[in-house]
N, C-alpha and C positions, 0 to 999 in steps of 0.2 A: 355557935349554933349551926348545924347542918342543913344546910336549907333543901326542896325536896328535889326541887331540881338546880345543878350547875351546869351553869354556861360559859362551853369555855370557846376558846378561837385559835383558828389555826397558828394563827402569827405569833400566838405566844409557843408555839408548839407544844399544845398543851394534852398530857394524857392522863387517862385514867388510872386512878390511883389503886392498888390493892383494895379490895374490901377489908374495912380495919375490924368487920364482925360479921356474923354469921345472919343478918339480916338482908332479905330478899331486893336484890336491883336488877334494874334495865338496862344497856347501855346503849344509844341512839346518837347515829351520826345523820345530820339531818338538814336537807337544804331550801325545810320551808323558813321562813317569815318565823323570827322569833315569836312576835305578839300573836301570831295564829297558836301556835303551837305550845308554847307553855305553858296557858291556860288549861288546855287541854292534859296536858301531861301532871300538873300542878292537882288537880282533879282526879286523875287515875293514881295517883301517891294518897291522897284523901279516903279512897275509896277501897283500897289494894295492900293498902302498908309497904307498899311496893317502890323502893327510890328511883326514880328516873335520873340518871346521868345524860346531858344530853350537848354533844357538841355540834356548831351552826356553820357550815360552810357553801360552797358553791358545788354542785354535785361532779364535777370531775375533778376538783379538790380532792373529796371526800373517795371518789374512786379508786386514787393513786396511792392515796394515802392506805386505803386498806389494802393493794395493791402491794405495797411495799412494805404493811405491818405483816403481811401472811396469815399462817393459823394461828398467831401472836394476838392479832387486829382483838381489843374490846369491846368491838362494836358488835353489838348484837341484830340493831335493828337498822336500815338505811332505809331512810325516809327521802325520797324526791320528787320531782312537778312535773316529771312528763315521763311517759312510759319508753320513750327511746332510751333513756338515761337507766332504767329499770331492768330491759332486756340489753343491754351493756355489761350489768352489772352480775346478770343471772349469764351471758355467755361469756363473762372474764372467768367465770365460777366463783363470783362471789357470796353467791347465795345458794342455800338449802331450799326445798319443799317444807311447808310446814302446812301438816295433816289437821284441819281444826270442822268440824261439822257446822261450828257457829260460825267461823268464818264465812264458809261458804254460805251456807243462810241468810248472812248482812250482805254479802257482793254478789251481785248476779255475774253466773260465767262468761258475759261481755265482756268485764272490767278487770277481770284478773288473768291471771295465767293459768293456761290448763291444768299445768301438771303443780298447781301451789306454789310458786316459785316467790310470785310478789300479787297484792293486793291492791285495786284501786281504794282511795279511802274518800276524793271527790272527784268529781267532772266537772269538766269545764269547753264550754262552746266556744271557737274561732270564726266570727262571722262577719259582716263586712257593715261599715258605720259609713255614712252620709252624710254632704253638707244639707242642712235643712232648706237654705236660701238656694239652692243652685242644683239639685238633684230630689227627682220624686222617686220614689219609692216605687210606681208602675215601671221606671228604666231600670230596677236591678231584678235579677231572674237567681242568676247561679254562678257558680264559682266559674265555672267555664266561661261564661257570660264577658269576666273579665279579661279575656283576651282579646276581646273583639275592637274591631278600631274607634267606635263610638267614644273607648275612654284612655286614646290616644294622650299622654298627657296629665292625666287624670287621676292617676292614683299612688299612693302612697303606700311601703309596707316595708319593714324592718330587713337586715338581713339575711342572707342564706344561714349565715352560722344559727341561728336564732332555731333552737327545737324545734318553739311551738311551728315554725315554717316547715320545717322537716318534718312534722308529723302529719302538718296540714299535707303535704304533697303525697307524703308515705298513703295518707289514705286515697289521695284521687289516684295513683299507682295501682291501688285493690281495686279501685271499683270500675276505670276505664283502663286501664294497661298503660304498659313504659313510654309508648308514641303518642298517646293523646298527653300523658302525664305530662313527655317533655314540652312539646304542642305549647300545652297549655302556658308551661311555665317560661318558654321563651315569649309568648305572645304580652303576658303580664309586664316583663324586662322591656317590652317592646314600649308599656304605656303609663309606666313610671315616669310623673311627674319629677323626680328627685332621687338620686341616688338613695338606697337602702342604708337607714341612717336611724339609732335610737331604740328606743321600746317601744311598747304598744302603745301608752299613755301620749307618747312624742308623734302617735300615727295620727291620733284623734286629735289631739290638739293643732297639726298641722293641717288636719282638714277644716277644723273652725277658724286657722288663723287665713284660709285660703289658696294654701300651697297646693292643695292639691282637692280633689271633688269626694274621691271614695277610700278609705282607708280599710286594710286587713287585722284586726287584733281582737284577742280573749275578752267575751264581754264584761268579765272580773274586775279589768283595769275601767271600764268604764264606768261603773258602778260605783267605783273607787272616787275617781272624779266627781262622779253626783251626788259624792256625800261627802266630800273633801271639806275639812278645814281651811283652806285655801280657795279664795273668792273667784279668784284664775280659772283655777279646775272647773267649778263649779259653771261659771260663764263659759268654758269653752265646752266641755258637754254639752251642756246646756242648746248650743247652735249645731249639736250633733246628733243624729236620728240611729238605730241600729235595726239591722233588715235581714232576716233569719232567709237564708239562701239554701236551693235546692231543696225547697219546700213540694215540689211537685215531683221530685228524685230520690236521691240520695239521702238527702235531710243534713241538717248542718252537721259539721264537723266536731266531734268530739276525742278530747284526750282525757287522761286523768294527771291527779297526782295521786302518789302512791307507797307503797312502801314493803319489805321484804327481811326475813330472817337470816342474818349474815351464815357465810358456811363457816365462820368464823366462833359463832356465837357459842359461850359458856353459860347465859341463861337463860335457853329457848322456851323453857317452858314461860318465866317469866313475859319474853318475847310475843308469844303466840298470843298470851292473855292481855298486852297493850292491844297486839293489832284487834284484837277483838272485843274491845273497848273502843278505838278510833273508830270502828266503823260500826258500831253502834247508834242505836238512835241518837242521845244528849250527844254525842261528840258530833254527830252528820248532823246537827240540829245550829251546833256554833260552827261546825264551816259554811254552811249555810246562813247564817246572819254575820257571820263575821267576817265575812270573806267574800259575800257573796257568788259563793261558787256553787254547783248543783248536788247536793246529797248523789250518792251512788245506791244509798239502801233503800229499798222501797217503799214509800210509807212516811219519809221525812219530807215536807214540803220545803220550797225554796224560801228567800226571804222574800218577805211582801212588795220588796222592789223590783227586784226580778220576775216574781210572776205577776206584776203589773206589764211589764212586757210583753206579757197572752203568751200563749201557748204554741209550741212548735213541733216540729217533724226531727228527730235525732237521728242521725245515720244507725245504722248498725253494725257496722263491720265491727270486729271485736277488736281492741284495741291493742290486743298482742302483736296483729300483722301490724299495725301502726310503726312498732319496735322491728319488725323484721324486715320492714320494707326502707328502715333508716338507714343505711347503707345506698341503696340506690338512689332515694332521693338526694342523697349528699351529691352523689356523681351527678342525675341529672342536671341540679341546680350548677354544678360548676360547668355540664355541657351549654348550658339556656345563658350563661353570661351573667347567673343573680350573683351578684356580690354580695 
């Protein structure tokens, strides 16, 4: 029996097969979370008669690979978590425009690319988490805030290579320039508790276990923790507070995840009609309880955990400069000394 979606993995080097009939598919290379995504896709087959073929790797995995497959590549659709990886993939020329009215209707033109290239399908905020015993929430302001020598020591936050860092920086790049950017980011190097070390999950839980006072990461992973299966998670959350910065500026930072029509692709039409399905309401409805990450279309509320958090100030810069300021952020973080 044909099941509606196959998952397959790179390590088996595993490709798509001929269509053995004349019956409508998708093909998606895709570097979210299986159990996010399948659902979703398992639904759009339900809905569509439509097969989703769908392979799961790490997005510069997936890059080379298409890279190397050419106008061969059956990937129609690439699906990835942050928009630097996106505009990578649109100036390798891996990606077409895809002209869709509805599209644009579901994404507002913050979250996509001008010219159609690639589609945000959720957002997600980078914002700064607190020990609850040892830091009030009157001493945090703004990202900039953490350069300053009060948190000399103090703070915890993944490495350079890490996107979501890169994209964090790509924005404060747009909104104060290259000298406050770098400024800023050597002042942070300056007040690192611990070498850059781990994921976000590893930032928060180092600030409950004491390592350090204030941690950088996606409020996603923390959410993640506060509903975790695991008693750990849950207690180290738990002693962690999360504090929405540049609230009186800028407004906290946001990326998306995202996803685009390969220039590769043999069934865009097919193509167009997923992306325009995932960013619909019922799909930005379960990345929003599923995932707890923010609807991009308007009109889909968050989960009830999340806007229990109250309400906040979002930056606006459009998140395409995000992707085209990744290049410099790269360089500055290796002039500032982030490892």
């Amino acid at each position: 029996m044909r099941l509606p979606v196959r998952v397959l993995c790179l390590a088996a080097a595993a490709v798509f097969a001929p269509a053995l009939s004349h019956a409508a598919e998708v093909n998606v290379y895709s570097a979210r979370k299986d159990h996010l995504i399948k659902p979703l896709l398992d639904q759009f087959t339900r809905e569509t008669g439509i097969t989703v073929n769908l392979l799961s790797a790490g997005e510069d995995q997936l890059i080379e690979r298409m890279k190397a497959e050419g106008a061969a590549s059956p990937a129609d659709i690439l699906l990835t978590t942050d928009v630097a990886r996106l505009h990578k993939a649109r100036t390798d020329g891996l990606l077409q425009p895809a002209a869709s009215a509805r599209l644009e209707g579901n994404v507002p033109a913050r979250y996509r690319d001008p010219q159609g290239y690639w589609f945000g399908l959720s957002a997600r905020a980078r914002v700064l988490f607190y020990a609850k015993d040892r830091v009030k929430p009157s001493e945090l302001s703004t990202y900039g805030d953490l350069a300053s020598p009060q948190w000399k020591g103090r703070i915890c936050v993944r490495s350079s290579s890490s996107v979501y860092n890169q994209s964090l920086l790509a924005g404060i790049i747009a909104v104060d320039g290259l000298e406050k950017a770098e400024n800023w980011a050597k002042g942070v190097v300056a007040n690192m508790a611990r070498k850059p070390q781990g994921g976000d999950r590893d930032q928060i839980a180092a600030v409950a276990a004491g390592q350090c006072d204030v941690a950088i990461a996606n409020t996603y992973y923390y959410a993640g923790m506060l509903t975790s299966d695991k008693a750990d998670d849950r207690e180290a959350a738990g002693k962690v507070g999360l504090f929405w910065p540049d609230q009186q500026g800028r407004g906290a930072h946001i990326n998306i995840s995202g996803a685009g029509v390969t220039a590769s692709a043999k069934h865009k039409a097919e193509a167009v009609r997923l992306l325009e399905f995932l960013s619909g309401p019922e799909a930005q409805k379960v990345y929003a309880e599923t995932n707890h990450e923010f609807p991009v279309r308007d009109g889909v509320h968050p989960s009830a955990l999340v806007a229990g958090w109250g309400p906040f100030k979002a930056e606006t810069v459009p998140v395409a400069i995000l992707g085209e300021n990744n290049p410099q952020a790269v360089r500055l973080f290796d002039r500032a000394g982030w490892r």
